[in-house]
LOLOBA-140981 format. One record per atom (N, C-alpha, C): residue number from 0; x, y, z; chain; atom name. Coordinates in steps of 0.1 Angstrom, whole numbers. Each point is the difference from the previous one (the first is absolute). Layout:
BEGIN
   num       u       v       w   cadena   atomo
   NUM       X       Y       Z        A      CA
...
! end
This chain:
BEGIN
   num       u       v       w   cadena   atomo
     0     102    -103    -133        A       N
     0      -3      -2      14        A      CA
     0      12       5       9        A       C
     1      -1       8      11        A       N
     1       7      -4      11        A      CA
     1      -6       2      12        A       C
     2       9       0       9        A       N
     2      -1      -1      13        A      CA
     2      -4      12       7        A       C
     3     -10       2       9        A       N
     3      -3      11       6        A      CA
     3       0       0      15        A       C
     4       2       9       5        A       N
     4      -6       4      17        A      CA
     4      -6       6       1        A       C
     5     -12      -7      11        A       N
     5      -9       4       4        A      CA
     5      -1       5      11        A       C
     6      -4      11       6        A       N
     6      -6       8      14        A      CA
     6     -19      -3       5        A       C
     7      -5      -6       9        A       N
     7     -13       3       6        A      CA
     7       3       4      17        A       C
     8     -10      11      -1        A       N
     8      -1      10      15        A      CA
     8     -14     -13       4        A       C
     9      -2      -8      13        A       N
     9      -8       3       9        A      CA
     9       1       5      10        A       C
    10     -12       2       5        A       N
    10      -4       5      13        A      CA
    10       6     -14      12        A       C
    11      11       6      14        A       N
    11       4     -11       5        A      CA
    11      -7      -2      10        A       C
    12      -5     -10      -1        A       N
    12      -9      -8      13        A      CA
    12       6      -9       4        A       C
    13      17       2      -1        A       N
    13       6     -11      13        A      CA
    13      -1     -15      -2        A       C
    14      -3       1     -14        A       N
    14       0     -17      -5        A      CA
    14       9       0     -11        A       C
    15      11       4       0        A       N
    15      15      -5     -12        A      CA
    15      -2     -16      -5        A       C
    16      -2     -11      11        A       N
    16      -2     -10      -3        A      CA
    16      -8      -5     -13        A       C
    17     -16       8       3        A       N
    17      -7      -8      -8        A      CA
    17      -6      14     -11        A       C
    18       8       8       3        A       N
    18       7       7     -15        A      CA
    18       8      -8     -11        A       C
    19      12      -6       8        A       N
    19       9      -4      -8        A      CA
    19      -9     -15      -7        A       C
    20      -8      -2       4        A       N
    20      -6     -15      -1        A      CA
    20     -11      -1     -11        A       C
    21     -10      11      -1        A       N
    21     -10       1      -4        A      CA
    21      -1      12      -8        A       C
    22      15       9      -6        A       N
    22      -3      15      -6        A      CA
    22       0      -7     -17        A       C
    23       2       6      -1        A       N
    23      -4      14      -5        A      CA
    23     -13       2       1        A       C
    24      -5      15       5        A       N
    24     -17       1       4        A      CA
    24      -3       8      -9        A       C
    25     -12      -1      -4        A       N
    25     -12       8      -9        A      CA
    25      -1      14       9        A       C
    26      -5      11     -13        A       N
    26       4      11       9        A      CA
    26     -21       1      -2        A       C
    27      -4       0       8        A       N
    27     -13       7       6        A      CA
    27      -6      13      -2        A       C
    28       4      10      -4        A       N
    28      -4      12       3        A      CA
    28     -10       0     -13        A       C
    29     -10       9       3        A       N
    29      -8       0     -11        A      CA
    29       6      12     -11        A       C
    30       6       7       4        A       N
    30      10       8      -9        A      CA
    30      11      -5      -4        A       C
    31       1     -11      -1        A       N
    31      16      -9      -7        A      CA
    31      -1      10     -19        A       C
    32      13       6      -1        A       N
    32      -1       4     -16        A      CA
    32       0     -11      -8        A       C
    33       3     -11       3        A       N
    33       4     -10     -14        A      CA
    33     -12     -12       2        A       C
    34     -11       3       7        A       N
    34     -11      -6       9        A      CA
    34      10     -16       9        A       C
    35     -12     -11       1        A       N
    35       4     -11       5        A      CA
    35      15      -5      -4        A       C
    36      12      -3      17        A       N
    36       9      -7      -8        A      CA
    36       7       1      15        A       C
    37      15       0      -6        A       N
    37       9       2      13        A      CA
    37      12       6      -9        A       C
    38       1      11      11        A       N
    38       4      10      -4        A      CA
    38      12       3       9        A       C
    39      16       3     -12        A       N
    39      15       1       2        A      CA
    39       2      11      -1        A       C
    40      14       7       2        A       N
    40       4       7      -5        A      CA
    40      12      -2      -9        A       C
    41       2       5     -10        A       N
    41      12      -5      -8        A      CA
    41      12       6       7        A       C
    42      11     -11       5        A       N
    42      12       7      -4        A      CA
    42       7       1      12        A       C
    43     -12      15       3        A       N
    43       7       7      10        A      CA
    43      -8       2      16        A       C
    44       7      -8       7        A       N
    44      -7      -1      16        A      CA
    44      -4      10       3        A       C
    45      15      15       2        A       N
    45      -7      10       3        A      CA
    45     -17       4      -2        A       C
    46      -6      -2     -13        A       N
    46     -16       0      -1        A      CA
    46      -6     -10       4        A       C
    47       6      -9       8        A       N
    47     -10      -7       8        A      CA
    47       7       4      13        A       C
    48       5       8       5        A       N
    48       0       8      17        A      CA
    48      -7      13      -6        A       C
    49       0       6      -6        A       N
    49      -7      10      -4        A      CA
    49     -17      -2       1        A       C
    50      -5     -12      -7        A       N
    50     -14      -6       2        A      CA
    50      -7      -4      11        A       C
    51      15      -3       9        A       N
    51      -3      -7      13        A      CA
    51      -6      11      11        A       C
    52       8      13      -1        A       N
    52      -5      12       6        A      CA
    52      -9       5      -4        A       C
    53      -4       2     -11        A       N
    53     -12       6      -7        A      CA
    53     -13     -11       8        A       C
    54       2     -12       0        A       N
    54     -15      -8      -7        A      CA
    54      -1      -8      20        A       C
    55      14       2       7        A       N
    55      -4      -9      10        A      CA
    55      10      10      12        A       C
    56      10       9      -3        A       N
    56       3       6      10        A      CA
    56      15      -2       4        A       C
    57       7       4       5        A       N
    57      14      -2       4        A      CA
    57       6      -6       9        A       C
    58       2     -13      -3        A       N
    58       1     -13      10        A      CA
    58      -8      -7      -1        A       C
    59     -13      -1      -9        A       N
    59      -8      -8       0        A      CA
    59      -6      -6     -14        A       C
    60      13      -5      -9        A       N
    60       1      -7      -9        A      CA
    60      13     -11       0        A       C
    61      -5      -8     -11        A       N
    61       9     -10      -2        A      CA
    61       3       2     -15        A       C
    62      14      -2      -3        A       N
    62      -1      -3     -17        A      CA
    62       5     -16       1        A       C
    63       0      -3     -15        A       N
    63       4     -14      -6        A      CA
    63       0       3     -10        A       C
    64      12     -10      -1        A       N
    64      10      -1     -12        A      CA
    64      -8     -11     -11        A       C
    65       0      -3     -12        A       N
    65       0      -8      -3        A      CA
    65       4      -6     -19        A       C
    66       4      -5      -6        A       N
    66      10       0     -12        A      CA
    66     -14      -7      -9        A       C
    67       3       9     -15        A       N
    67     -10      -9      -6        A      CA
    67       6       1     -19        A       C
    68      -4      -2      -8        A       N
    68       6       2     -14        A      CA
    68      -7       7      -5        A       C
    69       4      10      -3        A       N
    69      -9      12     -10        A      CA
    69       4      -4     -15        A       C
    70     -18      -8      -5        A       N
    70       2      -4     -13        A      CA
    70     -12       6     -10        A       C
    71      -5      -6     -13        A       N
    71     -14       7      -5        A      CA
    71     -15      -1       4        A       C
    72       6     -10      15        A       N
    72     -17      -4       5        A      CA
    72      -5      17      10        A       C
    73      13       9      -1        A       N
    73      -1      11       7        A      CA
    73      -5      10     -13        A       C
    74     -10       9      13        A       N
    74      -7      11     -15        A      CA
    74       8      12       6        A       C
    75      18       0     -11        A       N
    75       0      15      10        A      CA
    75      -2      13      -8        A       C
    76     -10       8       7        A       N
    76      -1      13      -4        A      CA
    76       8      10       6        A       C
    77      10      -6       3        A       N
    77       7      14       3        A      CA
    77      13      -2      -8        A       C
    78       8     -14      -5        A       N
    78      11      -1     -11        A      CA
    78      -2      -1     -13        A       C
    79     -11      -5      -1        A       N
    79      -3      -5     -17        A      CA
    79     -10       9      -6        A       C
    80       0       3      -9        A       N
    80      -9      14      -4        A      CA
    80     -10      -9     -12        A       C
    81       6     -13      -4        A       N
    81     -13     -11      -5        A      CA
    81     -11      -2      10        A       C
    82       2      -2      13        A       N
    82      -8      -3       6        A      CA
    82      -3       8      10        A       C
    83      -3      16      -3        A       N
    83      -4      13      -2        A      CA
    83      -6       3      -9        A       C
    84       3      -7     -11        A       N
    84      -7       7     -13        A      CA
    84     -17      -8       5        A       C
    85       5     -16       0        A       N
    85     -13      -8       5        A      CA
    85      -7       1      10        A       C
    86       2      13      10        A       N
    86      -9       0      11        A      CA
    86      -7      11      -4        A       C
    87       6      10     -11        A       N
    87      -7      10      -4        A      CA
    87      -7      -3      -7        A       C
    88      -2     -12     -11        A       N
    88      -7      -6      -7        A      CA
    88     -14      -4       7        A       C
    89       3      -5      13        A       N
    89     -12      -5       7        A      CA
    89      -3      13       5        A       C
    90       4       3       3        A       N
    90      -6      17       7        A      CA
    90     -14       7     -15        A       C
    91       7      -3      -8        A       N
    91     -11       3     -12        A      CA
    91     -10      -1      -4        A       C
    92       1     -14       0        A       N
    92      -9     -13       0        A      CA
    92     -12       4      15        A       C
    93       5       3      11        A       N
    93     -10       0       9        A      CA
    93      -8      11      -2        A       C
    94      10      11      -4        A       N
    94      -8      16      -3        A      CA
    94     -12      -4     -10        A       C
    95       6      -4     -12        A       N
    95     -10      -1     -12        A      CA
    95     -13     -12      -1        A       C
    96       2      -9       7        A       N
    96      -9     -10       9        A      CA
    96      -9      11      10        A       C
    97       2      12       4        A       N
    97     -10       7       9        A      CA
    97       1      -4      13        A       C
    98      12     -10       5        A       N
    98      -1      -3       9        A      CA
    98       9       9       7        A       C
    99       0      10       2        A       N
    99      11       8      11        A      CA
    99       5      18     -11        A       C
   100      -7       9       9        A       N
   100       8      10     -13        A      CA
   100      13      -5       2        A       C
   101       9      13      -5        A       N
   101      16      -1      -1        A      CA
   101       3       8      13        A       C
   102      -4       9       4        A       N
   102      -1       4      12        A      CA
   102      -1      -3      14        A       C
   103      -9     -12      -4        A       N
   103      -7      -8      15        A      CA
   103      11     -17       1        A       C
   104       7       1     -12        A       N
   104       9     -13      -2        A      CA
   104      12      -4      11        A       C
   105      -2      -9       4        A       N
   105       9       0       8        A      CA
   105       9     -13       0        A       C
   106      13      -4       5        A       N
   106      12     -12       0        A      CA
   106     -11      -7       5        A       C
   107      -3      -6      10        A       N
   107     -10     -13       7        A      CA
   107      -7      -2     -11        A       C
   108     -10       8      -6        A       N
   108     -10      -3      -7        A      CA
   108       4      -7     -16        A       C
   109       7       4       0        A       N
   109       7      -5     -13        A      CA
   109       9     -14       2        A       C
   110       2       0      11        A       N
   110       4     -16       0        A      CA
   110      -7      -4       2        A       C
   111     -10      -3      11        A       N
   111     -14      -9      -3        A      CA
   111      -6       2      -2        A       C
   112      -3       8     -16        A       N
   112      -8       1     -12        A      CA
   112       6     -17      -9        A       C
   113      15       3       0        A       N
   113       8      -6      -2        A      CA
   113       0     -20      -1        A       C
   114      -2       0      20        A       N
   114      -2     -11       2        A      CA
   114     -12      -5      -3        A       C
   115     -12       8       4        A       N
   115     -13      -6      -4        A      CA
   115      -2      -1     -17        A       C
   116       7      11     -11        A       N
   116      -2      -9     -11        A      CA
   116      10      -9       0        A       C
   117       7     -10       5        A       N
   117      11      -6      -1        A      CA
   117       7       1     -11        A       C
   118       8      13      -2        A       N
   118      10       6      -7        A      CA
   118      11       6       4        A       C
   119       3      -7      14        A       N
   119      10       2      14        A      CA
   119       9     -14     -10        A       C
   120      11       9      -3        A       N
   120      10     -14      -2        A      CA
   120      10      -1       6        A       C
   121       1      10      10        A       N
   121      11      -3      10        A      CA
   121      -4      -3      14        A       C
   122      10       0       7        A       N
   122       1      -9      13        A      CA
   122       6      16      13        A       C
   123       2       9      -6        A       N
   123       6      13       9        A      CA
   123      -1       9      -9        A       C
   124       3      12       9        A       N
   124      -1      11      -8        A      CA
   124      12       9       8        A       C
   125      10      11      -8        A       N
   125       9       6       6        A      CA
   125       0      14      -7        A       C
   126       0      11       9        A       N
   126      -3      13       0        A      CA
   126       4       7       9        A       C
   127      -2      15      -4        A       N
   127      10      10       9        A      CA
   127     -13       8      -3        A       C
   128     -10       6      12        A       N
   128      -8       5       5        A      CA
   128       6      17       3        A       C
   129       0       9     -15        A       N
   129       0      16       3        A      CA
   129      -4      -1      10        A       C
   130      10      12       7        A       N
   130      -2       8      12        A      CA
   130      -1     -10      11        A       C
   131      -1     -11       1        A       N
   131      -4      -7      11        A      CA
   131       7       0      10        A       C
   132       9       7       5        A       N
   132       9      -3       8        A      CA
   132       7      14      -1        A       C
   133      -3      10      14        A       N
   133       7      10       5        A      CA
   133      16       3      -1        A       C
   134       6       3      -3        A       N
   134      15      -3      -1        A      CA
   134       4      16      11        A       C
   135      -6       5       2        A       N
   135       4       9       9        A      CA
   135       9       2      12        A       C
   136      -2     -10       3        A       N
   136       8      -2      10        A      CA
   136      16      -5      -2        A       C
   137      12       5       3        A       N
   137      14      -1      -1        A      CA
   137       8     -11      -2        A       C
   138     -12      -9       9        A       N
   138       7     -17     -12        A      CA
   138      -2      -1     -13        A       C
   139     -10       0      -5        A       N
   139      -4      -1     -12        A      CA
   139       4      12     -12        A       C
   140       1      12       4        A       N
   140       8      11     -10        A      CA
   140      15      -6      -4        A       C
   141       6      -6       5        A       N
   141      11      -8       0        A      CA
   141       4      -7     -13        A       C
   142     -14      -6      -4        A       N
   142       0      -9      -9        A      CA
   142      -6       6     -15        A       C
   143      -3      13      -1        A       N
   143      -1       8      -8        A      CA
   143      10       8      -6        A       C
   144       2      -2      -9        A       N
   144      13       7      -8        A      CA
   144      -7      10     -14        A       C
   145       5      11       0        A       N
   145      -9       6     -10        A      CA
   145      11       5     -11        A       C
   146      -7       2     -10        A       N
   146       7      -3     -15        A      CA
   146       5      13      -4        A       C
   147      -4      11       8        A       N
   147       5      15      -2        A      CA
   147       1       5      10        A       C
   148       5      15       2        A       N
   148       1       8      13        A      CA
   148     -14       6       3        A       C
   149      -6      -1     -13        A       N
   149     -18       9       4        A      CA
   149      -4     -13      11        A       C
   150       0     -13       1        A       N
   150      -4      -7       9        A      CA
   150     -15      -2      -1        A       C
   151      -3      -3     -17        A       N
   151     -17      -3       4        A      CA
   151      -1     -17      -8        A       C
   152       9      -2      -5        A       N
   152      -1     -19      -8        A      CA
   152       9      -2       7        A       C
   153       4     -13       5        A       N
   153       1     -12       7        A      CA
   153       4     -14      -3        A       C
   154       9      -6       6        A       N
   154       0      -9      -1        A      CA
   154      -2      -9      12        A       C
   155     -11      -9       6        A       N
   155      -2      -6      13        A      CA
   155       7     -13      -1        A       C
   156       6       1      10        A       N
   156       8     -13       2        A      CA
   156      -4     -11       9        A       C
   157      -9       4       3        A       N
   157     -11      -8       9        A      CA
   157     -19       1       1        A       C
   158       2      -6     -15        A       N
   158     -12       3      -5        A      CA
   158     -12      -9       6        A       C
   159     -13       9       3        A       N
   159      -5     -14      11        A      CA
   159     -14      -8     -10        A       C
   160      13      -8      -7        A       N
   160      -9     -10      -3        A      CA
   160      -6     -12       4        A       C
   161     -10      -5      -2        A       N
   161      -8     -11       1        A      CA
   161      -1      -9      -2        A       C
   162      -2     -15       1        A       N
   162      -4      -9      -5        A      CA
   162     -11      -5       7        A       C
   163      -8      -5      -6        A       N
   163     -14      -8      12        A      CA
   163      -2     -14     -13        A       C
   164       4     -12       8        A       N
   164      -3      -9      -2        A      CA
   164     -15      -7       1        A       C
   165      -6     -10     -14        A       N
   165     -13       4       1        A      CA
   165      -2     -15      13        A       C
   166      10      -8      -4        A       N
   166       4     -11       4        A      CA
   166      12      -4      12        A       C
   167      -4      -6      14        A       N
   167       8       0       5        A      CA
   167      17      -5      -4        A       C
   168      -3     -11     -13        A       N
   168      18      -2      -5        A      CA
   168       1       5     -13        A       C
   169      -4      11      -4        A       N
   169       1       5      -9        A      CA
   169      17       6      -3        A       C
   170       2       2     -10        A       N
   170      16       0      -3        A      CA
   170       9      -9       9        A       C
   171      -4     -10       0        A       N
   171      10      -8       8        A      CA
   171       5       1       9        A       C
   172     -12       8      10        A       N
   172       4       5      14        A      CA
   172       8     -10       6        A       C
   173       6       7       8        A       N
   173       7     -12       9        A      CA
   173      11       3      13        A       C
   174       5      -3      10        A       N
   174       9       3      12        A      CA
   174      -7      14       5        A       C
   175     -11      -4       2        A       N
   175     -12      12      10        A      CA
   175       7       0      10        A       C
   176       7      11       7        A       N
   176       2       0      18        A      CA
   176       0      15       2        A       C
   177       4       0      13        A       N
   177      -2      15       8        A      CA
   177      12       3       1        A       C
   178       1      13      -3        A       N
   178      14       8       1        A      CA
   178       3      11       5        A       C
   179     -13       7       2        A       N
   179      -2      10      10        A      CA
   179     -11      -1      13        A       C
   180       5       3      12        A       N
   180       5       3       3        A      CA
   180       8      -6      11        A       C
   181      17       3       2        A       N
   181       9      -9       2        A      CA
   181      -2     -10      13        A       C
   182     -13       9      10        A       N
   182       3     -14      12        A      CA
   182      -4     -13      -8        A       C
   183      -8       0      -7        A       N
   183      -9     -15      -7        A      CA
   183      13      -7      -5        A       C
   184      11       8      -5        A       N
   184      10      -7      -5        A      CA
   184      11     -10       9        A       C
   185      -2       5      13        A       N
   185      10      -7       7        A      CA
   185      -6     -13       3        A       C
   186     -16      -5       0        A       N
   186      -3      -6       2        A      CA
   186      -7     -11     -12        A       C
   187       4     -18       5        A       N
   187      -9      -2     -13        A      CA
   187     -13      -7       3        A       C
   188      -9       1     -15        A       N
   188      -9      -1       6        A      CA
   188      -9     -19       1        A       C
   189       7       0     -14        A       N
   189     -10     -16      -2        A      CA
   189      10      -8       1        A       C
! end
């Protein structure tokens, strides 16, 4: 077990208060990768001001902070290659069931394949979504360091990973507040 930081981007509607009171929120979108949950960024804020532009515009997001324990109730596929090996395993299992070619397979579908056979034994999931995230832009080349002069492998130093909680206290969420952006800070709210 340890201790982790959390990043969530909302959309700001001028309510810090009953953000700080009532968060962490479920993310809505019918395209969520990791389907139903609430969804962090590990780590690194920068990818939650990065999300904030992308998903709501510039100046019109909020992040929050929030601390939780990264333990085994987390399924992560992007550090543990056990629990890689077992998502491929399910990936199998759905193909050879007929339920989904391998082509038409997709992350959402595989978790609640998951949940509905109740064979979900964790409480979160944590991942680093290929390509998901443009790095093009001169902040983010920054954080790329590459392993030779040809310059085609990499090492990302701000890798935009994931976590989406299936459960709002899952990992032992905890000290949810707003941290971006700074007028909210001068003021308190509850």
């Amino acid at each position: 077990m340890k201790s982790i930081t959390l990043y969530q981007t909302l959309e700001d509607r001028d309510n810090p208060d009953i953000i700080e009171r009532d968060g962490p929120f479920p993310c809505r979108r019918s395209t969520a990768w990791l389907g139903d949950g609430y969804y962090f960024w590990d780590t690194h804020k920068q990818l939650a001001h990065w999300w904030g532009k992308q998903a709501y515009g510039k100046g019109k997001y909020i992040i929050c902070v929030a601390k939780g324990i990264f333990d085994d109730s987390c399924w992560d596929l992007h550090g543990d290659g056990n629990h890689q090996l077992e998502f491929e395993q399910v990936c199998h299992e759905i193909v050879k069931k007929g339920l989904s070619s391998k082509k038409e397979l997709l992350v959402p579908n595989v978790i609640t394949y998951m949940k509905e056979q109740g064979i979900m034994k964790y409480k979160a999931i944590r991942c680093l979504g290929m390509d998901s995230i443009s790095y093009k832009s001169s902040d983010y080349q920054a954080f790329r360091i590459f392993f030779s002069k040809k310059g085609y492998s990499y090492l990302d130093l701000r890798p935009a990973v994931q976590i989406c909680l299936f459960t709002k206290g899952a990992l032992s969420l905890n000290s949810y507040m707003v941290v971006f952006p700074d007028y909210y800070l001068e003021n308190t709210f509850a």
